[in-house]
C-alpha positions in Angstrom: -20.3 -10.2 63.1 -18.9 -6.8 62.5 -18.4 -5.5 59.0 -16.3 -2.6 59.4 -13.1 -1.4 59.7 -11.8 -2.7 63.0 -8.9 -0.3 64.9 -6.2 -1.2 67.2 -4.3 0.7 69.8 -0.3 0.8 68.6 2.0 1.3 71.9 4.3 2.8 69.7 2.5 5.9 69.0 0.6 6.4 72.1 -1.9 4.5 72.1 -3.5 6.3 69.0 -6.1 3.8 67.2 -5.4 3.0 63.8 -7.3 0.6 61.2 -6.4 -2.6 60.3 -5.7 -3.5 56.4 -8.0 -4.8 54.7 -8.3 -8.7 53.2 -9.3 -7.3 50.1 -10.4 -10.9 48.1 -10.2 -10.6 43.6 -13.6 -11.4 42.1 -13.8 -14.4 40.7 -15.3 -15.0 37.0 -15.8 -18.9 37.1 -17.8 -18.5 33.6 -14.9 -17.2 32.1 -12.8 -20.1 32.7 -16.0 -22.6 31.2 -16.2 -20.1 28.3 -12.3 -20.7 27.5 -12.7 -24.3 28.2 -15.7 -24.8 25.6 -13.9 -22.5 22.8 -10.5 -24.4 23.2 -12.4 -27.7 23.0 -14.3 -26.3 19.7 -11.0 -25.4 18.3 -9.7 -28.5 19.0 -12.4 -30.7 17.0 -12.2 -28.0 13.9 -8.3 -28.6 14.3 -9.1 -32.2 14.4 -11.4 -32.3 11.5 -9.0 -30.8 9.3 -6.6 -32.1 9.8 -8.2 -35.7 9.4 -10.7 -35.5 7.2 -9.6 -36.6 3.5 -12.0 -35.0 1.6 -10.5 -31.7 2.4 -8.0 -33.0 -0.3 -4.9 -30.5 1.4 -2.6 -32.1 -1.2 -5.0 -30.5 -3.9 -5.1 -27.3 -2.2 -1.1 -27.2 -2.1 -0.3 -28.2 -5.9 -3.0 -25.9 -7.1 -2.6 -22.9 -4.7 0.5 -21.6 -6.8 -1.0 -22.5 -10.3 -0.5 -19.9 -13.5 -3.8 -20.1 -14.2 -4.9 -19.2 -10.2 -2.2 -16.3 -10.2 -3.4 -14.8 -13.6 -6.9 -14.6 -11.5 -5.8 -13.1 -8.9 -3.7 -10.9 -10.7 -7.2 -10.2 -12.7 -9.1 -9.8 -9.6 -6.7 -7.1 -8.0 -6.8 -4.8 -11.4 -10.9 -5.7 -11.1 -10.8 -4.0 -7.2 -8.4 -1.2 -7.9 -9.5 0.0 -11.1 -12.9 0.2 -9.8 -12.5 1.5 -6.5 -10.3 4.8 -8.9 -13.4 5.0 -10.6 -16.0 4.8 -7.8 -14.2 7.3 -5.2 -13.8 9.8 -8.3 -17.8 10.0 -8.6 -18.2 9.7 -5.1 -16.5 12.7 -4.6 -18.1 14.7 -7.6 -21.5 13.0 -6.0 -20.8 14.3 -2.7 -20.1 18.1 -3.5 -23.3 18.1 -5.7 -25.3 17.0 -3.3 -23.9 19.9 -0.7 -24.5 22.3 -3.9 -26.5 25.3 -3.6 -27.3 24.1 -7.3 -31.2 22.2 -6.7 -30.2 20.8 -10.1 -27.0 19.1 -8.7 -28.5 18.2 -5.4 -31.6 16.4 -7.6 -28.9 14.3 -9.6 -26.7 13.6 -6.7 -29.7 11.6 -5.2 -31.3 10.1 -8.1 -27.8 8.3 -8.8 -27.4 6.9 -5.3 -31.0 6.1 -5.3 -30.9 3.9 -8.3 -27.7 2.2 -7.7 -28.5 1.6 -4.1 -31.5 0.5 -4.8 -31.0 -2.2 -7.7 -28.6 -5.6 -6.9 -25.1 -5.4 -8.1 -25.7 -8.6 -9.9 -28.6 -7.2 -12.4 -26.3 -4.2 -13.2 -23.6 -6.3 -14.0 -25.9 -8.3 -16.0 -27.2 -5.4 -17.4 -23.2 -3.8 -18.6 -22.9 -7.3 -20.4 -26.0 -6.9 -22.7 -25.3 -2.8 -23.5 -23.6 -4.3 -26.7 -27.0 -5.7 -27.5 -29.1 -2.9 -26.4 -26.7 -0.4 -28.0 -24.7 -1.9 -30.9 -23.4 1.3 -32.3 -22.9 4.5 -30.4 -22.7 7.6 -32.3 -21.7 11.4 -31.9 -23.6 13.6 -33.5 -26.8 16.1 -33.8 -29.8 14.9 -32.5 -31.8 13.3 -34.9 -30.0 14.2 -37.4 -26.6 13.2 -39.0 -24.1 11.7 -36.6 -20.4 12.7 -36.5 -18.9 9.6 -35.1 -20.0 6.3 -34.7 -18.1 3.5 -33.3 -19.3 -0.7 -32.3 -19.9 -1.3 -28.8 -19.0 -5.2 -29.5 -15.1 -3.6 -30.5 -15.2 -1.8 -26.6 -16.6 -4.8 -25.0 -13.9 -7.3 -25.9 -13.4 -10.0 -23.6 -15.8 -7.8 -20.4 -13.3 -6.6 -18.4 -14.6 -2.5 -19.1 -18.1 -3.6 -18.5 -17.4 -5.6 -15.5 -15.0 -2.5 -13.9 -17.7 0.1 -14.8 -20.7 -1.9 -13.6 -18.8 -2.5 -9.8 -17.7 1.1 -9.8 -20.8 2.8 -10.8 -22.5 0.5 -8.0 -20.1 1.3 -5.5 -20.3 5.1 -6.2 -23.6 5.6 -4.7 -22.3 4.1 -1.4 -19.0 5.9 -1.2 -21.1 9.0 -2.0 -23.0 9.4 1.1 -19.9 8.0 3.0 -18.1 11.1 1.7 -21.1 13.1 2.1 -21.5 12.3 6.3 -17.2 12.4 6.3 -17.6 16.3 4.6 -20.8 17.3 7.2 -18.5 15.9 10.4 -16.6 19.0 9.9 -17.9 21.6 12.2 -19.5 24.6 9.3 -18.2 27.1 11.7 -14.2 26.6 10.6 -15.3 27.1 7.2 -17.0 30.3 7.7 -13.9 31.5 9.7 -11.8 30.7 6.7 -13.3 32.4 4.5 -13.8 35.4 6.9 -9.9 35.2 6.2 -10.1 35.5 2.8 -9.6 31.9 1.9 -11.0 30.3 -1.2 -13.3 27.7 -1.2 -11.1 25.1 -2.9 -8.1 25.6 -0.2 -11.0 25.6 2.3 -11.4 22.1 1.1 -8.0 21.4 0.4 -6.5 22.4 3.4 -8.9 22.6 6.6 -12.5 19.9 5.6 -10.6 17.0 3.8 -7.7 16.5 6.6 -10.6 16.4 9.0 -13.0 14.6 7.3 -10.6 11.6 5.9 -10.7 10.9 9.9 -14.0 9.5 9.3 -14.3 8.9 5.4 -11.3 5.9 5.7 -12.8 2.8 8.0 -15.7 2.8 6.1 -13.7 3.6 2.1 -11.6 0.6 3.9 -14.1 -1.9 4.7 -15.5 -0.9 1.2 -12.5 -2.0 -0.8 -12.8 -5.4 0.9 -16.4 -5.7 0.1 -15.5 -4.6 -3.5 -12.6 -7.6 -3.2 -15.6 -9.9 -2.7 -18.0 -8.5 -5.4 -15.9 -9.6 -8.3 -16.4 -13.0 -7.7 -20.1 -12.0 -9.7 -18.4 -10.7 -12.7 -19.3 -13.7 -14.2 -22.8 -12.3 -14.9 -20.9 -9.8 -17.3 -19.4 -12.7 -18.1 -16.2 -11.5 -17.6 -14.2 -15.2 -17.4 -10.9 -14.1 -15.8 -11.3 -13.6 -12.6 -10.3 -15.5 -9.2 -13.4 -17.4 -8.4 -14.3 -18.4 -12.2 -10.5 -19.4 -12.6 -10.5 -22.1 -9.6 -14.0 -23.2 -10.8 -13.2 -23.8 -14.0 -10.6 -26.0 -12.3 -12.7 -27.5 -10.4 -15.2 -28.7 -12.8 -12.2 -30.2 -14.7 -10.8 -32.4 -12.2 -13.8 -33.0 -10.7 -13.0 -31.7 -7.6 -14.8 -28.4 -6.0 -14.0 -28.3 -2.3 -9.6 -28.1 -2.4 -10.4 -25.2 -5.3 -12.7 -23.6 -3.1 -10.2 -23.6 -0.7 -7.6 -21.8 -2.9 -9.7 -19.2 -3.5 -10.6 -18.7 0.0 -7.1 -18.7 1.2 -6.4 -16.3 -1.3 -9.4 -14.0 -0.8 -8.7 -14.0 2.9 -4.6 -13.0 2.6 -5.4 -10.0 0.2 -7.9 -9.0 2.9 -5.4 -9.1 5.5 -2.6 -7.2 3.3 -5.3 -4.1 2.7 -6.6 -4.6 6.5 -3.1 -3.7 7.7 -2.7 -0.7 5.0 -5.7 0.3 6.1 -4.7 0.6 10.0 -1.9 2.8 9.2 -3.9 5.1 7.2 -6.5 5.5 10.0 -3.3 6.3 11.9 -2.2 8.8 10.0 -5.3 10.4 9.4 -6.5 10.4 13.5 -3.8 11.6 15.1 -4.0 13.7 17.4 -7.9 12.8 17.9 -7.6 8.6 18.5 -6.3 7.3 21.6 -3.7 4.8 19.3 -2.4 7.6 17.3 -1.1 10.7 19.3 -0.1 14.0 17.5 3.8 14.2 17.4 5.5 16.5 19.5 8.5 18.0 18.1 10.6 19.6 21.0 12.4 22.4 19.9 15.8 23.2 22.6 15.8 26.7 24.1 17.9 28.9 21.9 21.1 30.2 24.2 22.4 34.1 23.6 26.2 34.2 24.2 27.1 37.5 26.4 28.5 40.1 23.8 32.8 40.5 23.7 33.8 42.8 26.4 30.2 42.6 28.7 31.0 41.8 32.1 27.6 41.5 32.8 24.7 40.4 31.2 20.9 40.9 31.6 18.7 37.6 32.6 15.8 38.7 30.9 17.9 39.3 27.9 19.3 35.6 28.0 16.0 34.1 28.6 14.1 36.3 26.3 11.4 37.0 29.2 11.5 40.2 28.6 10.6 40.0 24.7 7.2 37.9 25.7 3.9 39.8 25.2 2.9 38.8 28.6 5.9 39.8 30.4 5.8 43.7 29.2 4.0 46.5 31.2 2.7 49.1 30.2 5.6 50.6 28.9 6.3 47.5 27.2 9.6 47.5 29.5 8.5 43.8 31.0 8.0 45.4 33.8 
């Protein structure tokens, strides 16, 4: 049996041979069809099992889902994530440039800080912020040992632990947004930096104007997928304590009525459609910030229409070149710079 391309004589064209089409037959993926089969009949049994089972308690989850006291938490839990993430992308940045500083002195205090915040769980420093009032009960302003100028209670800043709480998470997520920042700032080829300043550029429009706009390219998905993370880490702020929050709000529910699983459910619900709100602000930010570099986001063209010269009053003839403009181009003039 003969593989190839088999050729027939056409009377139409002289008897000339020409080949035959070929039966060209689709490859056929018969494990992809088992792998949809098995995943729609998993879905249906999780669909089924929520649906039926009773301890879910849905009618829990639905009178409690819009509850003051769930919306205060959430309300708490957002100020928590913002606040903090201010605070944390303020260092991270200060953190970042000393670590690229000429300064050994910077550069040594960059890394300690992201050393010891890296290195230590979130959960003993948040622990840690909610005992400074006992480990510091007055701080004080003044000359070292020797008379203080200003003293003031810790216990009066504490209050009810939201400071401590937003302080620990942001001094923790610093050290991580610091060497984010740091690898965004060393994408940047060192060459455009040295050409700007060849131009007389100072270093601060350098920054400004030519490193950041590159470098937020590759500082947001991870800045992004930090947020969310920081989202998630409140729910330890109880180790502060700090007693406000989403998670300790639908617990203290919980323990209440006796309940836990339809609270837990709030909370996940609600966790899960903040995520999705800052998932889609952060797809239009990586957007913004790749285009003209991603395949999703393409540079904008802005076409500009050809400029057209009316012929002067009185000309009854004009030049072509002087309508076009070919003969202003820099590639168009001779020596003479006639365009010749």
């Amino acid at each position: 049996m003969s593989h190839g391309v088999t050729t027939r004589k056409d009377p139409g064209t002289g008897g000339s041979a020409r080949p035959d089409l070929i039966n060209a037959v689709p490859v056929r993926h018969p494990w992809r069809w088992v792998g949809a089969a098995v995943l729609l009949v998993l879905v249906a049994l999780l669909a089924q099992s929520l649906v039926t089972n009773q301890n879910y308690r849905w009618d829990v989850v639905a009178k409690y889902m819009l509850d003051t006291r769930v919306i205060a938490g959430v309300g708490w839990t957002l100020l928590l994530t913002v606040l903090s993430m201010v605070i944390a992308i303020v260092l991270a940045i200060t953190l970042a440039l000393m670590r690229q500083s000429d300064n050994p002195l910077f550069r040594a205090v960059s890394w300690v800080w992201v050393w010891f915040f890296r290195g230590t769980p979130v959960y003993t420093q948040l622990v840690f912020w909610g005992l400074v009032a006992t480990l510091y009960p007055v701080i004080a302003l003044g000359v070292p040992f020797g008379p203080s100028l200003f003293e003031i209670n810790t216990s009066d800043l504490v209050g009810n632990y939201f400071w401590p709480a937003t302080i620990g998470l942001a001094l923790n997520e610093s050290a991580y947004l610091a060497e984010i920042f740091r690898a965004g700032l060393k994408s940047v080829d060192g060459g455009q930096e040295e050409a700007a300043e060849a131009l007389g550029m100072r270093k601060s429009v350098i920054m400004r104007r030519i490193v950041l706009p590159q470098a937020m390219r590759v500082i947001v998905p991870p800045t992004g997928n930090e947020t969310i993370g920081m989202l998630k880490t409140t729910s330890l702020v109880l180790a502060v304590p700090f007693t406000l929050d989403l998670t300790f709000s639908t617990n203290a529910i919980a323990n209440r009525i006796y309940l836990p699983i339809p609270l837990l459910i709030v909370a996940a619900l609600w966790y899960l459609l903040i995520t999705s709100v800052l998932m889609v602000g952060q797809y239009y930010i990586e957007r913004h910030f790749g285009r003209g570099v991603d395949a999703d986001s393409p540079a904008p063209v802005k076409v500009t229409p050809a400029a057209h010269h009316a012929p002067a009053d009185g000309a009854d003839t004009t030049d072509a070149r002087a309508l076009t403009g070919e003969g202003d181009l820099p590639g168009n003039r001779g020596a003479g710079g006639d365009g010749r």
